[in-house]
N, C-alpha and C positions, 0 to 999 in steps of 0.2 A: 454730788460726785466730785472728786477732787482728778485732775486729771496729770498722774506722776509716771509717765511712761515713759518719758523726754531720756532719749540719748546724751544729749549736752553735749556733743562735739566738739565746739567752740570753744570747752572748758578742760580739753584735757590738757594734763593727763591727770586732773581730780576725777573725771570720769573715767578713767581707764578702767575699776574696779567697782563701782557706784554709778547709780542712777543720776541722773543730776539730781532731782529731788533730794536723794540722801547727803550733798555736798554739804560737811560743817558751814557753819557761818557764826561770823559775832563769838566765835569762843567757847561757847556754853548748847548752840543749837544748831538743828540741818535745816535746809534751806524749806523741808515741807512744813516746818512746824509755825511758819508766818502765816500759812492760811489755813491750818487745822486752829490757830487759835485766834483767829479773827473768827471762825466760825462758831467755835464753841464760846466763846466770849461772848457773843451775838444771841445766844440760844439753840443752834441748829444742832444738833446733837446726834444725828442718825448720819452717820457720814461713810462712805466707800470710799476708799482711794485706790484707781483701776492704776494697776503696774505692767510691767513688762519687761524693761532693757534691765539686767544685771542686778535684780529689784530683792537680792537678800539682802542686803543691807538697810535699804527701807524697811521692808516687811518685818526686821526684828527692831529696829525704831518702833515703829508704829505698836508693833505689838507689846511690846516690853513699856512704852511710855503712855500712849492716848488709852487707859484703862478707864472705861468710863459704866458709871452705875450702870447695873441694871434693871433695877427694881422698876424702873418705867420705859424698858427698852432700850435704852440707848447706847451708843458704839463708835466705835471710828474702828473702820475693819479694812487692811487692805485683801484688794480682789485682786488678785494675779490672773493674767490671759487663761482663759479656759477652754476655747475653741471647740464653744458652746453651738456655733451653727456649720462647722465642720471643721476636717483638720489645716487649719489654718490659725495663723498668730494675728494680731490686732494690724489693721492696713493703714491705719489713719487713725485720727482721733475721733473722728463718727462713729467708725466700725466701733473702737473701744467701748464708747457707750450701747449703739448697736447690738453689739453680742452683749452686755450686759443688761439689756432694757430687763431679765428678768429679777433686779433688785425692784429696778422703778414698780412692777410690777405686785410685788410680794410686798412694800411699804399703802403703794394706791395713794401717794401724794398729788396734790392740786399745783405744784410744781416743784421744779426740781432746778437746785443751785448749780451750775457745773463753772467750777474754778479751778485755772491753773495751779502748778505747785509749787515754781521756782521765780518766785519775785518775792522783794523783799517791802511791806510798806503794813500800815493797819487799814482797816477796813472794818468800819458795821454796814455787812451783810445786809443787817434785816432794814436798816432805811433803804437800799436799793431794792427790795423786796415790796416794801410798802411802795415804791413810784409805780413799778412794775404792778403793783396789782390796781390800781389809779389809773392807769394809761390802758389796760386792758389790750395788752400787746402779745403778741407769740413771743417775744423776745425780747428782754431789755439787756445791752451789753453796754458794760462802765467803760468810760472813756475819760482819759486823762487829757488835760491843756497841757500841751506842747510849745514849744516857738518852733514856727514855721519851718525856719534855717536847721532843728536837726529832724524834724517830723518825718521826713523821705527814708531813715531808718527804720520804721514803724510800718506796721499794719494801721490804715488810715480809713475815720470813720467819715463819711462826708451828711453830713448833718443838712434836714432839708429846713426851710428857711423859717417853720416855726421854734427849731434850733433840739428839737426832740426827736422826730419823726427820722430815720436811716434811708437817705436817699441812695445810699450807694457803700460798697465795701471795696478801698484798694489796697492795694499787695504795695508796700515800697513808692510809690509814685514820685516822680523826680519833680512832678511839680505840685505837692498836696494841698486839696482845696484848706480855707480857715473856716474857722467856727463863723456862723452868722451871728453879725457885730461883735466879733473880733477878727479882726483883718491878721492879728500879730500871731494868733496862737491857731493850732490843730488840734482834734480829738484823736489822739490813740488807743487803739485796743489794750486795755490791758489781758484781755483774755479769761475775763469773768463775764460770763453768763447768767441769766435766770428765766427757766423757759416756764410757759404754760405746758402740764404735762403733754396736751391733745396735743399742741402743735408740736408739741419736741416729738410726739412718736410718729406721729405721720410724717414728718420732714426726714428722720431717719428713716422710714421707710423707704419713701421715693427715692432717699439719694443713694439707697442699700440697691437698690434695682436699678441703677442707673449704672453700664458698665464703663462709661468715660469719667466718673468719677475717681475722686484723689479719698472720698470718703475722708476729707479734715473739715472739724467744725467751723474753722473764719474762713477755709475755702470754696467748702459747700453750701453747710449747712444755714452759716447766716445769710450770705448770697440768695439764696431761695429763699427763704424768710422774709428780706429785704422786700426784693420783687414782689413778693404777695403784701405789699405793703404791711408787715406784723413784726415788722423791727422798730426799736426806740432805743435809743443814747439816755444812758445815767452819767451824768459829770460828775464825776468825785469829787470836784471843787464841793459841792454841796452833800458830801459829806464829814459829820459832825464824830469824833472817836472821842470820848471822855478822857478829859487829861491830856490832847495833844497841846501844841503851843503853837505859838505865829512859825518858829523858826521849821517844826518837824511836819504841821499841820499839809494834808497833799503829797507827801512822802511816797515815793513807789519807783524802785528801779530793778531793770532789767538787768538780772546777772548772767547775763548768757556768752560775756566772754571773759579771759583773764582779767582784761583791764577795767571792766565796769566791775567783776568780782572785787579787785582789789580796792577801786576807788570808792566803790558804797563801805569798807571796812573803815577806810578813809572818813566816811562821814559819821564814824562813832566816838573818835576820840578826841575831839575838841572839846573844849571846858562848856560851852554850849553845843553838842551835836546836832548835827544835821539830823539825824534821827533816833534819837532818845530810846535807849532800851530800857532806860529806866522809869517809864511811865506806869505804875501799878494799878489804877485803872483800866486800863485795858492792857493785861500783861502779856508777851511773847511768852509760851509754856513751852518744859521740856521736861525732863526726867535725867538731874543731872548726879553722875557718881559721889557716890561715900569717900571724899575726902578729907583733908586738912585743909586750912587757910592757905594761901601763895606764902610762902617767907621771902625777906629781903636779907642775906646776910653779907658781913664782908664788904660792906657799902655798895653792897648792889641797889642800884634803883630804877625806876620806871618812871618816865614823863610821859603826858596824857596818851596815856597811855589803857590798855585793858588786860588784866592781868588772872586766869582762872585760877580755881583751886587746887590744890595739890603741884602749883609750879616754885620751882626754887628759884632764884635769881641772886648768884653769889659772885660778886665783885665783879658784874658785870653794868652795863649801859643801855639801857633799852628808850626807845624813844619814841613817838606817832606809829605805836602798832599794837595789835590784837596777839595776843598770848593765850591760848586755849590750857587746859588741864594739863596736869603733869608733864608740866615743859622743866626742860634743867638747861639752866645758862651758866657758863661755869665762866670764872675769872679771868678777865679784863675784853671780854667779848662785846662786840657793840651789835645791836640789833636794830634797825630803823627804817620807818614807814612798811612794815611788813605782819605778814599776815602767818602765825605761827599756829600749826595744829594740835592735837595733843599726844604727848609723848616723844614729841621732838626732843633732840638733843644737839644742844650749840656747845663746844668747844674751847677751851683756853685761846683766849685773843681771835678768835675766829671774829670774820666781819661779813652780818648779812642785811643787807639794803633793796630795798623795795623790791623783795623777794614773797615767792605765796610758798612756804616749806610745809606739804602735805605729813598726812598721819607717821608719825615712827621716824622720819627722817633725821639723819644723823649728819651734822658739820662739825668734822673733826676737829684737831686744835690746830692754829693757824690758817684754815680754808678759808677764802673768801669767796662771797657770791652777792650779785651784782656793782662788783667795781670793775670787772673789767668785762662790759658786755660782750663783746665781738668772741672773747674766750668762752664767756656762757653758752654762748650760743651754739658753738661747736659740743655743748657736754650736755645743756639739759632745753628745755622751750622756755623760751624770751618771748614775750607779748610784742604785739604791734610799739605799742609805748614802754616796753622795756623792762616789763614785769618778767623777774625771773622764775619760774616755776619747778620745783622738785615734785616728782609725785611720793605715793607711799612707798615709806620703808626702805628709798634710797639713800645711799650715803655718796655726799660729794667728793669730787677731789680735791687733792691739797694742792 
């Protein structure tokens, strides 16, 4: 079960019309297709993605791209809120699976995967499957090493001192325990699960009858788990993805605000990325439009840069940024450290800096956006660090 409900607040206004799950990334993909194809890359092949906030746009993603055989079953199917055990919408991410247990149900697996949808990193699945079934735990949850100094932004796993065993789940902690024998690093949640089915359905139970519940699974549900001593830490360090290298190897960030959105876009366009979408071995999948090549005309160019299909780049300057599909940069425009959507339209001599320009947005000729912050600011949303954000289908002023 993939768990793509998430508001994404922090993200708008790319969420103002979109789920966060469905937020483009990298050019070519939406942010749920990193762990639709960690999974299927893995072998797991029967897959739900439960929705809810503003979730058409995912749902015809998902539907129109993850077509997968049937001849032995298999799917990636979004579930939309059904308000299967009365009229109510999803309360938490418990309840989501909750009112859903009648997949788990109708499949009658020996467990059940349950992974967030909006982080960007690779993963094999099935080796945290294989720990999990070795430890013979109600729950194994993957946990990243952190440095301590930024860990207090995170969901914090406190690892008991055989360094496996889940002593404890904290929310934020200002002073977060470290991993045993590492003083320097923390474990973070990334918010990948793999339960044993018994325990996942009886733990939703009890937390479904419990009326002081928040009904969220790192709130409640591992919590109790914990307690009942039947939780265990998988450290991604020790996991192994075909075809990673030293520099992408451990790769996973949290895009849940403008600034981490833009700075992971950041780690793709260096001559050695931070994290390699070009690793074929284990390939990020999507289902991308019928188009032409990019053209460069007019001495248009692009430095490390990322550039899709069907974009024209004519007499214009692009530099350290991600260019998605059918983008048009018209002559003598400079675009830099910026995150462009598809169908964007930049302008004669327009100038756009470390700006995120959503779907359809138009910079007319001569606009400028992020040179003079303090004027952005009064027109569209500025990041904490200074990302300037257009949403869909707006057009700036000059």
């Amino acid at each position: 079960m993939v768990l793509a409900g998430g508001e994404g607040k922090r993200l708008m206004p790319l969420t103002a019309d979109r789920a966060k799950p469905a937020v483009p990334f990298g050019g070519s993909y939406r942010l749920v297709d990193f762990v639709l194809s960690n999974l299927i890359n893995a072998g797991f092949r029967r897959v739900c993605v439960l929705t809810q906030y503003k979730s058409h746009s995912l749902d015809r993603h998902i539907t129109q791209t993850w077509r997968m055989p049937t001849l032995l079953g298999d799917y990636v199917t979004p579930v939309p809120a059904q308000q299967r055990l009365g009229p109510r919408w999803y309360t938490g991410s418990a309840d989501a699976i909750f009112q859903s247990l009648n997949l788990v149900y109708d499949e009658a697996p020996d467990y059940v995967i349950v992974f967030g949808a909006d982080h960007v990193y690779r993963m094999d699945p099935m080796q945290m499957l294989e720990a999990h079934i070795e430890s013979g735990a109600g729950v194994t949850v993957a946990g990243i090493r952190m440095p301590k100094s930024i860990s207090h932004q995170f969901g914090i796993i406190q690892a008991a001192p055989d360094g496996k065993r889940i002593a404890k789940f904290l929310e934020k902690p200002a002073d977060p325990p470290t991993i045993p024998g590492d003083d320097a690093n923390c474990y973070v949640s990334m918010g990948n699960y793999i339960f044993s089915t018994e325990a996942l359905i009886e733990a939703l139970r009890e937390d479904a009858a419990d009326p002081a519940s928040v009904h969220d699974m790192g709130g409640n549900i591992l919590p109790m788990l914990t307690e009942q001593g039947q939780a265990q830490v998988y450290d991604f360090a020790e996991n192994v993805v075909p075809g990673a290298e030293d520099r992408d190897r451990g790769y996973w960030r949290d895009v849940g605000t403008l600034d981490s959105y833009h700075d992971a876009h950041m780690d793709l366009v260096s001559v050695h990325p931070i994290f390699n979408l070009y690793n074929r071995r284990w390939p990020i999948l999507s289902n991308l439009p019928s188009l032409p090549p990019a053209k460069f005309v007019e001495g248009g160019n692009a430095h490390e840069s990322m550039v899709g299909a069907g974009t024209i780049i004519s007499g214009a300057h692009v530099r350290t940024s991600v260019l998605a599909t059918s983008v048009y940069v018209d002559a003598g425009a400079y675009v830099e450290g910026s995150v462009i959507m598809p169908g964007v339209r930049i302008g004669r001599n327009a100038v756009v800096r470390h700006a995120i320009l959503d779907k359809n947005a138009v910079i007319p000729d001569g606009a400028q956006i992020g040179v003079d912050l303090e004027r952005d600011r009064t027109r569209y949303t500025v990041s904490d660090g200074g990302v300037v954000c257009l949403g869909k289908g707006v057009t700036a002023e000059r």
